[in-house]
N, C-alpha and C positions, 0 to 999 in steps of 0.2 A: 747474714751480714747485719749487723747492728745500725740503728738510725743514725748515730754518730758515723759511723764509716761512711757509710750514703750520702750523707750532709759533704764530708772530708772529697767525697770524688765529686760529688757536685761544683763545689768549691774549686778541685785543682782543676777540674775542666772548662767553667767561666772563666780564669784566671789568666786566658792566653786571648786576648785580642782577637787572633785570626780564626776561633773557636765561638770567642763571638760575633764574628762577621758571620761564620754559619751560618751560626744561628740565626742571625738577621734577616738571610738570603732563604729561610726555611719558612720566616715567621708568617707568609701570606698562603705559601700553597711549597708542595711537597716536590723533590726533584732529586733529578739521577746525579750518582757519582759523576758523571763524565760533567756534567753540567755545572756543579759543585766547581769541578778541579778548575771548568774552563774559566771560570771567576780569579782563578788568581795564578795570573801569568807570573807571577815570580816566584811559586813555587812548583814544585814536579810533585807528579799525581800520586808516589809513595809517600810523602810529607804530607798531602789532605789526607790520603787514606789514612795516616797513623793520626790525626786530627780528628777524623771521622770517627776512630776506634776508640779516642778517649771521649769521644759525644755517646758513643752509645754506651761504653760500659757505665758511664754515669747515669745512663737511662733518659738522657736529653734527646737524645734521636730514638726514632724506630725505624729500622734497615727491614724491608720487604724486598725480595728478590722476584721480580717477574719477566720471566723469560731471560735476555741476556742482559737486564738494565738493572742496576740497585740503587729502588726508592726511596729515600731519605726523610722522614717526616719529624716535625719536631713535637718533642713530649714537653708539654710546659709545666706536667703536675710537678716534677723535683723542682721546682721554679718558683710553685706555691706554694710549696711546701716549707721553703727556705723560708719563703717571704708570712708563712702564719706563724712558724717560729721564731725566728727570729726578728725580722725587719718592722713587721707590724705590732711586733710587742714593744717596742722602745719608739716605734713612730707615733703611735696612738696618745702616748699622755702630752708628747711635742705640740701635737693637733689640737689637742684641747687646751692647750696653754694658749695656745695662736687664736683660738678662738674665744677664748674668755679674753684675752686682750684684745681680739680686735671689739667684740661686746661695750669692752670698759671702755673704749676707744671711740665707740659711735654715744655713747650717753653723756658725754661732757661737752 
């Protein structure tokens, strides 16, 4: 699979709100599907799992099976990845504008 393709599932899989409430619910410490689903009573546990399925084929999740539970952990690297290709190369000369003005801004 090419970087581009990888980028592309990154992308469709951020792209749903309740994918990134996951995430959110991932971001301090790791947890089971059952506990995942019990987070959003308005949906049925087929709808997180097909949620959970597009987390992990993007590689945002790592699914560990132990014993009858499946541990949920979140992969932030397709994250940085996004964000040293793309996001930090068009923020970077922003920053430095921001900051030569504010420079020009404190010497008058």
């Amino acid at each position: 699979m090419s970087s581009a393709e990888k980028d592309d599932m990154v992308y469709k899989a951020l792209s749903d709100r309740r994918r990134r409430e996951i995430l959110d619910l991932l971001k301090h410490e790791p947890r089971t599907t059952g506990d995942i689903c019990a987070q959003f009573n308005e949906l049925d546990r087929c709808t997180v799992m097909q949620h959970l399925n597009v987390l992990e084929k993007a590689d945002l999740i790592i699914v560990r099976k132990k014993g009858r539970f499946r541990w949920n952990y979140l992969n932030v690297v397709p994250i940085r990845d996004i964000y040293d290709h793309w996001i930090n190369k068009y923020a970077s000369s922003s920053v430095e504008l921001l900051t030569k003005l504010k420079r020009d801004l404190e010497t008058v």
